[in-house]
C-alpha positions in Angstrom: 97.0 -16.9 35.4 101.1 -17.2 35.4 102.9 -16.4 32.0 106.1 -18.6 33.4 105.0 -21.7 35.3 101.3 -23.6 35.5 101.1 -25.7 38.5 99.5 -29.1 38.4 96.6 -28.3 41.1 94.2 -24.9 41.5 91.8 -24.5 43.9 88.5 -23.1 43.5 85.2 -22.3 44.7 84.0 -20.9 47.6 83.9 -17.8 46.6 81.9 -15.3 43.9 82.8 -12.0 44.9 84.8 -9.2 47.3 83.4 -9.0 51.0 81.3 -6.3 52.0 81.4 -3.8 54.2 80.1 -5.5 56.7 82.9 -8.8 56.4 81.4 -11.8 54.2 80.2 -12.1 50.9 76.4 -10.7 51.6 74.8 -10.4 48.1 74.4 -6.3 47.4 70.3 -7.0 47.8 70.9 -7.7 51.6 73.5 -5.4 51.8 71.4 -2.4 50.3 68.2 -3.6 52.0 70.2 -3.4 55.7 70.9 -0.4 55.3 67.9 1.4 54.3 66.1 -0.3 56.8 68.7 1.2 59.9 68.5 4.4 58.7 64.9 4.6 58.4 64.4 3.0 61.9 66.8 5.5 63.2 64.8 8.7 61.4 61.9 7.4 62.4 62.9 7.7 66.2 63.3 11.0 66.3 59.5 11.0 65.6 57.6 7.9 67.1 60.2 7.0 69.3 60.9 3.3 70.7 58.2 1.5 68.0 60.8 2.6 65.4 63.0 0.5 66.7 60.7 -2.5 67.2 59.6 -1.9 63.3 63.6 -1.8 62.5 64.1 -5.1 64.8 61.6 -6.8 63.0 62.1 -5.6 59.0 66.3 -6.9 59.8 65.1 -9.5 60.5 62.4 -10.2 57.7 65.1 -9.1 55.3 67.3 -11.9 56.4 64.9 -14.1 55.9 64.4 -13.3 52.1 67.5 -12.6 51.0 68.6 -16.0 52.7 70.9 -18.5 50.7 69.4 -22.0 50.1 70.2 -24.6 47.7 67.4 -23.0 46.0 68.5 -19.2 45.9 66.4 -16.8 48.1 62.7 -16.1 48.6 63.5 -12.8 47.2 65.4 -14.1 44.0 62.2 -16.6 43.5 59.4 -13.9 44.1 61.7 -11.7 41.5 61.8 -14.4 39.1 58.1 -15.0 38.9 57.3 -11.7 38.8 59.5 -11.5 35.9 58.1 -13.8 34.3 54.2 -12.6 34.8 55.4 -8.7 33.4 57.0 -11.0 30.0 53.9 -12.6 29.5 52.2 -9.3 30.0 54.5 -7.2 27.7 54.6 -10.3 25.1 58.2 -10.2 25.3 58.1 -14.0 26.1 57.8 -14.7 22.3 60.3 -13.7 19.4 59.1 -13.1 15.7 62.2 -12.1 13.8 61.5 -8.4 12.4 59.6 -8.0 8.7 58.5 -4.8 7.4 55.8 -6.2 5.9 54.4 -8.4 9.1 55.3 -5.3 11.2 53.0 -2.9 9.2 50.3 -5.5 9.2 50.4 -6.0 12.8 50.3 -2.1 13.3 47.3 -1.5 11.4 45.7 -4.9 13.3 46.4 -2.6 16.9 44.7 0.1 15.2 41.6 -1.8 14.5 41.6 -3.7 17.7 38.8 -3.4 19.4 37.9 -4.2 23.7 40.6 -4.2 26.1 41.4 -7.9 25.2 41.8 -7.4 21.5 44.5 -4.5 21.9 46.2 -6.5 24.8 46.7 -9.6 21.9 47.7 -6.9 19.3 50.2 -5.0 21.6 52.0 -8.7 22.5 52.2 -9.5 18.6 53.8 -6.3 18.2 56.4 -6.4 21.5 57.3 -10.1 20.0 58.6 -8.7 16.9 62.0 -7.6 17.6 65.4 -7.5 15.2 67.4 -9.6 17.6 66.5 -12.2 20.2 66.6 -11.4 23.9 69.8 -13.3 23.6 71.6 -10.8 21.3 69.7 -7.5 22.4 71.7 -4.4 21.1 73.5 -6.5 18.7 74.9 -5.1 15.1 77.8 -5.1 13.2 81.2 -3.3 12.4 82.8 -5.1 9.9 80.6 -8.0 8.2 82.3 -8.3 5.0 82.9 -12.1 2.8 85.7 -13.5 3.2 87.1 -10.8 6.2 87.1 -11.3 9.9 83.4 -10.5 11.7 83.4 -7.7 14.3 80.2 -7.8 16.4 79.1 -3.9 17.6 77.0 -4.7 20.8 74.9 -2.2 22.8 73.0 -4.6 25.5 70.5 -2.2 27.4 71.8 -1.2 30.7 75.4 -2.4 29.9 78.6 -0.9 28.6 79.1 -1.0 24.6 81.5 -3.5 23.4 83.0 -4.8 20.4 83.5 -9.1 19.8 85.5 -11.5 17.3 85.4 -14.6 17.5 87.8 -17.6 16.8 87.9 -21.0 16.0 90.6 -23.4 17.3 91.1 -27.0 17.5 92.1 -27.3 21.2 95.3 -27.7 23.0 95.0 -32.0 23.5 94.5 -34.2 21.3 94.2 -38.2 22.3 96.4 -39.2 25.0 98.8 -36.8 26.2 101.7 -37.2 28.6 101.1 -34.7 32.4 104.2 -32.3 31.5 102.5 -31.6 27.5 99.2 -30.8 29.8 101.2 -28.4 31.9 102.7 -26.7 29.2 99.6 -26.2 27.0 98.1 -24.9 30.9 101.0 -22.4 31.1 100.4 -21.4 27.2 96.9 -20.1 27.8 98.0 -18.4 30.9 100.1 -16.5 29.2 97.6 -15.6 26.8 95.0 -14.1 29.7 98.1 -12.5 31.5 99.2 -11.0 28.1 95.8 -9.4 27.8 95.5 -8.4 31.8 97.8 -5.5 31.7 95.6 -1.9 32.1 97.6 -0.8 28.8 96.0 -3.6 26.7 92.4 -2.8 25.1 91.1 -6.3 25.8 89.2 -7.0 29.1 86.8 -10.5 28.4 87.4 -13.7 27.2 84.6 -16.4 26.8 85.5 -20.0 25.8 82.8 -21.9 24.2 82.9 -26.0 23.9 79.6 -27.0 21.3 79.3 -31.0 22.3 77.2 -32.3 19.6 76.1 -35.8 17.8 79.4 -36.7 14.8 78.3 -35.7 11.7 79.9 -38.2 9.5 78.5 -35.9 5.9 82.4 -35.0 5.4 83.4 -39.1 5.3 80.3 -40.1 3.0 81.8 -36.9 0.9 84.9 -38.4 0.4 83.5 -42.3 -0.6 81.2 -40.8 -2.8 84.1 -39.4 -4.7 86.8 -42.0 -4.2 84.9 -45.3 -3.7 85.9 -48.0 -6.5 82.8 -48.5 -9.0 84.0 -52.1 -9.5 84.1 -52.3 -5.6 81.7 -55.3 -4.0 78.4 -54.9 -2.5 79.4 -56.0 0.5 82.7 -53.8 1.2 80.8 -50.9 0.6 77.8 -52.3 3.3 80.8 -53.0 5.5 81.8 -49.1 5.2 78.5 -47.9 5.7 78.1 -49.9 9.1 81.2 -48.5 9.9 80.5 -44.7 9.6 76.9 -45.9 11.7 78.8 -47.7 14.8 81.1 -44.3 14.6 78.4 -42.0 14.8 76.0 -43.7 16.9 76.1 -42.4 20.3 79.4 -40.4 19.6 79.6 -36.5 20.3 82.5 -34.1 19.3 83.6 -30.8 20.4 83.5 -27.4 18.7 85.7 -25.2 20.5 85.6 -21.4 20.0 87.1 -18.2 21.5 85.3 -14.9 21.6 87.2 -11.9 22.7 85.4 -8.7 23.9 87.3 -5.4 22.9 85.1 -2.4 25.4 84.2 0.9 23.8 86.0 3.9 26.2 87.6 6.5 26.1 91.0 4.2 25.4 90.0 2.2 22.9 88.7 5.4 21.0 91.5 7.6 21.6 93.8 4.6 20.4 91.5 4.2 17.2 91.5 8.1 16.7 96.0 7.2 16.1 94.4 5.0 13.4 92.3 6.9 11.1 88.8 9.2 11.3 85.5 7.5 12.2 84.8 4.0 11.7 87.8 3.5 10.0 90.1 4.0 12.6 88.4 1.4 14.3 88.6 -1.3 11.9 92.2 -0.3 11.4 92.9 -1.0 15.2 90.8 -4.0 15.0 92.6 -5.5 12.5 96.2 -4.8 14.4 94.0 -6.0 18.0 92.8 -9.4 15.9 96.1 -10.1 14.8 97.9 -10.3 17.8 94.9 -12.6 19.8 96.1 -14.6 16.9 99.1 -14.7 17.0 98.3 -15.3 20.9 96.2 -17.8 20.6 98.8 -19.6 18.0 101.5 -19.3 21.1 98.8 -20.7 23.3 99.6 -24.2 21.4 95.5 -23.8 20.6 95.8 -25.7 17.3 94.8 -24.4 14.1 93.3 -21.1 14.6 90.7 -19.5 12.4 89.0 -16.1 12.7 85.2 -16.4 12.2 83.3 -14.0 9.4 80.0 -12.4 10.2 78.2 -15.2 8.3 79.9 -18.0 10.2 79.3 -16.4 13.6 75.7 -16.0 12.4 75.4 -19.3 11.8 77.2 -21.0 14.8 74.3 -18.6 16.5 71.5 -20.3 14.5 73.0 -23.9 14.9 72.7 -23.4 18.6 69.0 -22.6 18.2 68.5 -24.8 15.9 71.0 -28.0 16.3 68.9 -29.4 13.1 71.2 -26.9 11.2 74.3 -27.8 10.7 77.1 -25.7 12.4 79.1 -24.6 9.5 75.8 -24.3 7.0 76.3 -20.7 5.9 74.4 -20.6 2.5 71.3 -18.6 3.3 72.5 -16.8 6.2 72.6 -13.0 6.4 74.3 -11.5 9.8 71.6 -8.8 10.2 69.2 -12.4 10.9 70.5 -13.9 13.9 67.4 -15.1 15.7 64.7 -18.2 14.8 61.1 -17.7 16.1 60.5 -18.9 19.4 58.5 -18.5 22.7 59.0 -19.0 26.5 57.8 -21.1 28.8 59.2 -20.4 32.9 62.3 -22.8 32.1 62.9 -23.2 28.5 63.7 -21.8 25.5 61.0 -23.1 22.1 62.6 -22.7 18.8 60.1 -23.6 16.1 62.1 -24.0 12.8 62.9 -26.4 9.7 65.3 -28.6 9.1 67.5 -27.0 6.1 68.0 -30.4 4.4 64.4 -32.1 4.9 62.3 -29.3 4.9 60.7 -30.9 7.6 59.4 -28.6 10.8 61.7 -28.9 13.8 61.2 -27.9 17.4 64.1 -27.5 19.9 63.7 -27.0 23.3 66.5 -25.1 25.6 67.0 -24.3 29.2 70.4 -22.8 30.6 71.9 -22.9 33.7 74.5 -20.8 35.6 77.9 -22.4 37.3 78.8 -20.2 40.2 81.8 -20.4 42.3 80.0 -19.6 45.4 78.1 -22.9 44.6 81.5 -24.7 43.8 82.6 -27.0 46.2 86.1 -25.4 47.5 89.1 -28.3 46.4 92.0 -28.9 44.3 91.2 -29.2 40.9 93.2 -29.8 37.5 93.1 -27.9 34.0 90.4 -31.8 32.9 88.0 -30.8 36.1 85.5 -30.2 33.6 86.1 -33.1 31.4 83.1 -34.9 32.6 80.7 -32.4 31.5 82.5 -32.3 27.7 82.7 -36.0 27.3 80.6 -37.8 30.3 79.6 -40.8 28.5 76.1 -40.7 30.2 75.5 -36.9 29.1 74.3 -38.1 25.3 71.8 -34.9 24.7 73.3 -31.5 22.7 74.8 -29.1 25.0 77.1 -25.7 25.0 79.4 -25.1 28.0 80.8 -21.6 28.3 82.8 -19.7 30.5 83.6 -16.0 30.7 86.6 -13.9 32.0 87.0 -11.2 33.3 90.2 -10.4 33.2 91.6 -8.0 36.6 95.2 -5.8 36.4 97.3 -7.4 38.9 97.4 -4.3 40.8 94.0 -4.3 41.3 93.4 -7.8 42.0 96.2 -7.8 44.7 94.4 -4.7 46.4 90.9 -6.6 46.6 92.5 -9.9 47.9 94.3 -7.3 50.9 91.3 -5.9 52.0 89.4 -9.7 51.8 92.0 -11.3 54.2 91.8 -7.8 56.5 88.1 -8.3 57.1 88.1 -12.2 57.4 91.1 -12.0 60.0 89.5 -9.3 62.0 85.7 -11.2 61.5 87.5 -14.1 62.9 89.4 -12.3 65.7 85.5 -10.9 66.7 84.1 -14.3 67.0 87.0 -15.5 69.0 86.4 -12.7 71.3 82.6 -13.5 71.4 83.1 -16.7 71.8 81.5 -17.7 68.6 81.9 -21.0 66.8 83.1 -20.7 63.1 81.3 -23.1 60.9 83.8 -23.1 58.1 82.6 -20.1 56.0 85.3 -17.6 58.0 88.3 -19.7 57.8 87.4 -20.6 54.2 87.3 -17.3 53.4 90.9 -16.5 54.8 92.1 -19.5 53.0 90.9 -18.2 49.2 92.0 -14.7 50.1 95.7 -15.7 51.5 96.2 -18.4 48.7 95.1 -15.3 46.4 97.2 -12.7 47.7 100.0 -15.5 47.5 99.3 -15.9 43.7 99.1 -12.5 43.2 102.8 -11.6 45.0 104.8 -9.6 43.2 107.3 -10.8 40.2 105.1 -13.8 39.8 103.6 -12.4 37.0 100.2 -13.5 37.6 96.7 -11.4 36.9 93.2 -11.7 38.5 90.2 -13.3 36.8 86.3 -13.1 37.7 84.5 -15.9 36.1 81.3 -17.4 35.8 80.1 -20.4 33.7 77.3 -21.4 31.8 76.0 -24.5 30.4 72.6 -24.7 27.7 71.3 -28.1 27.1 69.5 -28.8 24.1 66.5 -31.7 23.6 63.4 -32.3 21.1 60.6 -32.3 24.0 60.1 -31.2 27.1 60.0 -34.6 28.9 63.8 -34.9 27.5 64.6 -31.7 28.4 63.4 -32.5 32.1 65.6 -35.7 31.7 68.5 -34.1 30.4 68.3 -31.2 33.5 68.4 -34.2 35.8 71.4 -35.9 34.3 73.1 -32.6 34.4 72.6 -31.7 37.9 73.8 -35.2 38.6 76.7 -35.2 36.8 77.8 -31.9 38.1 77.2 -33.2 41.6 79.1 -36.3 41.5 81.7 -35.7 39.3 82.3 -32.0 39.2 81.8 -30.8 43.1 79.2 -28.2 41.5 76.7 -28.5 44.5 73.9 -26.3 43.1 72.8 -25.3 39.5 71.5 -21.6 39.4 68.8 -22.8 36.5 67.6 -18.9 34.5 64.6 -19.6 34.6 62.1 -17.2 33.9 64.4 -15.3 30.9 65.4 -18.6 29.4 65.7 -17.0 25.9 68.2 -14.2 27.4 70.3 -16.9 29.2 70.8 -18.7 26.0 72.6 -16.2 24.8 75.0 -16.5 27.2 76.4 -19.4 25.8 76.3 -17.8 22.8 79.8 -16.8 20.9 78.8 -13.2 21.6 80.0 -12.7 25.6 77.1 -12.3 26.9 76.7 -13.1 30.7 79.2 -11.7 32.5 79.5 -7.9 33.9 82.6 -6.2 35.0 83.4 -6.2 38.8 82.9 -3.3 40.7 86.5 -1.5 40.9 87.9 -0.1 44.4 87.8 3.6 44.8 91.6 3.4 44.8 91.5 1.8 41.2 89.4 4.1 39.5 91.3 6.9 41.1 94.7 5.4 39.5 92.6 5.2 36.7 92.1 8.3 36.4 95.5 9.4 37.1 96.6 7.2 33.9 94.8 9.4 31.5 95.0 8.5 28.0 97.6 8.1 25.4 99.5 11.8 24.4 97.7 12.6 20.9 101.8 13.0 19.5 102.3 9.6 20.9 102.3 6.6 18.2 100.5 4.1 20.4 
């Protein structure tokens, strides 16, 4: 990210995270699993002697065998995944039933009266699938949820850290055909957005883009003939219109572009709302001043026209994506407390059983999601369009959400992490030099990212660090064109993208589809140095007599 200058080419891929203590990029599982298995080979010997070490020998080795990378993840990550999904359909978690005092009490008094070890297994699953929020928006309330006055999600995901979330609407940066240097410039623009918003003084840490590609809805043009179409006109101009708005929408998808920034809840952000007011209202007060400058931002980021979402509208961009039957901006009998549809799992997809708010008609959606890693990114120069294919691929007809979260890294700290990556990759090369080992790419690709980083990152360049990770949901009536619709994507990707694998989340489908979600879900924050938190630390907070 560069506030002054966006060059034409970036490269990524290749990597998804900070080496390890032992050089390379070793997922923490094999990392952890390593090292418990040394030291209880070398305890062991003090007691039993040499068969310790044979039992160490051979559980290294049968831990690099699970926790080996394939185009298909690990054994490990597969055994984890279908024992996730055996404990959901245990628990009954792999069904949602949105929560109803009524149902509930019914349900509790049907446990009571259960009777054999079958009957109270079926009433405790019809109680675990009632829940307030879907898996996809666990831990998820409110702030501010007012008509009329910008939404601020309060979430409180289990196991994670509290955050707060608005969203925005914007038009996009290009529109038709635009010349290489507008392209560049609109590039630099939202640079200097993220770089803005990198700084350790500023309160924002996440941004997640979301692009909705869905079928043209052509209800706002037969608005406008219905009210300006000439009563004398003839039959036959007005069947020449109609066949016009059919050719149009046939086949064509459009774009619905939105921004969610995450604000997290510590000790900063409430010693900064505490110079704002008592309580609750301090927070809204520094929300408000926080919303207005992303956007104003996101104005200077030449991102079009610019709207900040309600509660309601959030809401219902949430239910459209469950339900594309819905239409995105339909808003009239949503309430933001009801964000999830009923649904159930299956291993890899998401059901939503619903109705069609026009027709009336029942309506059943199916939904798998699927994770874009960079470790799985083939390592190449690509251009701010890389991902053009996957937004308007004229083969990719079905509904789909593509979203990618930021993580947004000080530069201070960012250059720190890329030092110590190009220290261990030089000296893991210098030891297979010395052994006489040949490199098969990873160790000098490796040194490439984490010199080109520490390049980017020199100093009076102005440029930040960023962890990302994307996500794409695809959306289709059955299942056999849902399996179709996988397959076009992992082609397209393939071919066109240089995305060489497709981490599907299967297994907790109806989590991962909040993930594309406006919400920022999906990403955690990267594990800080020791040398970070301690500067941290140092930093303090704000003096109380300060004014910021």
């Amino acid at each position: 990210m560069t506030p002054t200058q966006a060059p034409v080419v970036r490269h990524l891929g290749g990597e998804a995270g900070h080496r390890s203590f032992f050089g390379g990029t070793s997922s923490k599982a094999r990392t952890s699993s390593l090292i418990v298995v040394v030291l209880a080979s070398m305890l062991l010997t003090i007691f039993i002697g040499w068969p310790a070490l044979l039992f160490g020998l051979v559980a290294v080795v049968v831990t690099l065998v699970l926790t080996a990378r394939t185009h298909r993840g690990t054994i490990l990550g597969r055994r984890k995944k279908r024992r996730r999904w055996r404990d959901r359909i245990q628990a009954g978690t792999d069904a949602f039933v949105p929560y109803d005092v009524a149902a509930w009490d019914q349900l509790e008094q049907a446990a009571c009266d259960a009777k054999g070890r079958h009957a109270k297994w079926q009433a405790r699953r019809a109680l675990n699938g009632m829940r307030a929020n879907p898996d996809g928006a666990d831990g998820m309330g409110w702030l501010q949820y007012g008509r009329g006055i910008p939404g601020i999600a309060w979430h409180a995901p289990v196991g994670e850290p509290a955050y707060l979330s608005v969203v925005f609407t914007v038009s996009g940066q290009l529109r038709g055909i635009e010349s290489r240097t507008v392209m560049n410039r609109a590039a630099t623009a939202w640079g200097a957005f993220l770089a803005a918003r990198a700084v350790p003084s500023v309160l924002v840490e996440d941004v997640q883009t979301v692009t909705r590609v869905l079928p043209a809805d052509t209800a706002l043009q037969e608005f406008w003939v219905l009210n300006n179409l000439d009563p004398t006109a003839p039959p036959a101009a007005r069947a020449s219109y109609e066949e016009v708005l059919r050719r149009t929408g046939d086949g064509a998808m459009v774009q619905r572009h939105f921004i969610t920034v995450k604000w997290p809840l510590t000790p900063e952000f409430t010693a900064a709302a505490a110079k704002h007011g008592d309580g609750r209202d301090g927070w809204r007060n520094l929300m408000a001043t926080e919303i207005g400058s992303v956007y104003r931002g996101l104005v200077d980021a030449r991102m079009g026209a610019v709207e900040v979402l309600s509660a309601r509208q959030v809401t219902a961009a949430m239910l459209h994506q469950q339900n594309p039957s819905r239409p995105l901006d339909y808003v009239a009998d949503v309430h933001p407390s009801r964000t999830g549809l009923p649904s159930h799992d299956e291993f890899s997809a998401h059901i939503v059983d619903d109705r069609d708010p026009v027709t009336g008609a029942p309506v059943t959606w199916w939904h798998r999601t699927a994770r874009i890693d960079a470790r799985n990114l083939s390592t190449g120069g690509r251009t701010q369009l890389w991902m053009l294919e996957l937004l308007i691929g004229r083969d990719l007809d079905f509904v789909r959400t593509v979203s990618f979260h930021l993580h947004l890294v000080p530069a201070a700290e960012a250059k720190a992490a890329a030092n110590r990556d190009l220290v261990r990759d030089q000296a893991d090369a210098i030891s297979k030099t010395e052994h006489g080992t040949v490199d098969l790419d990873e160790t000098s690709t490796a040194m490439t990212a984490s010199r080109r980083r520490r390049t980017d990152l020199r100093a009076g360049t102005g440029h930040h660090g960023v962890a990302w990770t994307g996500y794409v949901t695809i959306s289709a009536r059955s299942r056999d064109e849902l399996a179709r619709a996988s397959r076009q994507l992992e082609e397209a990707c393939q071919t066109a993208l240089g995305i060489e694998y497709l981490d599907w989340q299967d297994s907790y489908q109806a989590a991962a589809s909040g993930t594309t979600w406006p919400i920022g879900r999906g990403q955690t924050a990267t594990d800080r140095s020791l040398s970070a938190r301690a500067y941290r630390l140092l930093a303090g907070r704000t003096e109380k007599e300060a004014l910021t």
